[in-house]
Steps between C-alpha positions, in 0.01 A plus 500: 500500500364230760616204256870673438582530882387182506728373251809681601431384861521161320817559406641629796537872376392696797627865423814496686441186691741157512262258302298279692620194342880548580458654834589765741929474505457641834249286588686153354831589699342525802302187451842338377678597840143372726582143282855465647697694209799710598612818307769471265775715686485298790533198279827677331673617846378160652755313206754804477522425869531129490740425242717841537381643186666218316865524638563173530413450077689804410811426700538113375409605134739743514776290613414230225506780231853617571595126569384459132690801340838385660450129347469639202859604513578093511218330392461427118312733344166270450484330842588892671151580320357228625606609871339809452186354387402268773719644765149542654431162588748545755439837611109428569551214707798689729301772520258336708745307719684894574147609544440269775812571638443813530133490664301583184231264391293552185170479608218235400196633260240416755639820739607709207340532125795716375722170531331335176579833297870508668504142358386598169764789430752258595416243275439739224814524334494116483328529250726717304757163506402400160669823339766493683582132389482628159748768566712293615497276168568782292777733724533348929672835519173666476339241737592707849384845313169286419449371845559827707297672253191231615657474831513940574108513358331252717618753814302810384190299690746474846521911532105482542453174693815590755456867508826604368627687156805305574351211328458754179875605494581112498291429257600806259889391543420128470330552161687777363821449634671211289274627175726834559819254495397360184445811334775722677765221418428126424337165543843367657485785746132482614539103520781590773383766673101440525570322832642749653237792391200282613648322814653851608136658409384165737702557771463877542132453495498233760718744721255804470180294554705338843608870591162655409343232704666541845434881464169441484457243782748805686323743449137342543367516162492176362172451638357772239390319240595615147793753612749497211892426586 
């Protein structure tokens, strides 16, 4: 009996005991916080708090959405596509012109360690490009159905990392929204409409974070980290 405790202490099976090798999770978070590391939620309402739970992304994203469903009323066909492909590259860059005008900063990685993963979400559905592209050689009416349906996923992250089930809605009527076009009625509809459903879905989500943010700062709260809006 001597040799088997032995060789289950070895292992790190203490009867109902963390195993030595991995470490007390008590023990490691408190040692994490003595080294200079800060608890997650503080981290989140820290970046909610200084970029306005992405308002400044949602609104100009928005705008650049719709702007791209009415140029597809006049644009050819191929190059309206094309609009709604990389309408980003102009909606990132004004989004962090607005957010300076508006006070917001994103914040470096050396005060924050959410703002890598914030960075990584974002970037995500970059890497979804390479179907859309294909898409677009075989139907560009299916290119903006595509794109939001990339676009709407890469949000589901946002509702955790902001606090807010807003970001789920958006991202449920982003995806879903011009796929229901499609089926419901047709390509030629969804390529004309998916604008509208994702830069309206935008726009009311950048609304209800800026409401649900000054009721918080109004009535106190926003300095309770991981409160839901």
């Amino acid at each position: 009996m001597g040799r088997l405790a032995l060789i289950f202490h070895g292992f790190g099976c203490n009867h109902g005991t963390t195993p030595t090798h991995r470490g007390n999770p008590v023990q490691l978070q408190r040692q994490s916080v003595a080294a200079g590391a800060r608890p997650t939620d503080v981290e989140r309402l820290e970046a909610r708090t200084a970029n306005g739970g992405g308002f400044s992304f949602l609104l100009v994203h928005g705008v650049t959405w719709i702007a791209a469903g009415v140029l597809s009323f006049v644009l050819p066909r191929d190059t309206a596509a094309l609009v709604y492909l990389f309408q980003g590259f102009v909606a990132f860059p004004a989004s962090l012109i607005v957010e300076r005008v508006l006070g917001y900063r994103t914040l470096p990685t050396r005060e924050n360690s959410l703002v890598s993963l914030f960075v990584l979400v974002a970037v995500a559905q970059g890497l979804a490009l390479p179907a859309s592209i294909i898409v677009y050689n075989l139907d560009p009416r299916l290119v903006p159905v595509v794109f939001a349906a990339t676009n709407g996923g890469h949000f589901l992250p946002y509702s955790w990392l902001h606090g807010t089930r807003a970001y789920i809605g958006l991202a449920v009527v982003a995806a879903l929204g011009p796929f229901v076009v499609v089926v419901a009625a047709d390509a030629d509809a969804a390529f004309h409409t998916s604008g509208f459903i994702v830069g309206g879905a935008l726009l009311a989500t950048a609304l209800w974070v800026r409401f649900a943010s000054r009721a918080r700062m109004a009535s106190g709260t926003e300095n309770a980290p991981g409160r839901r809006a």
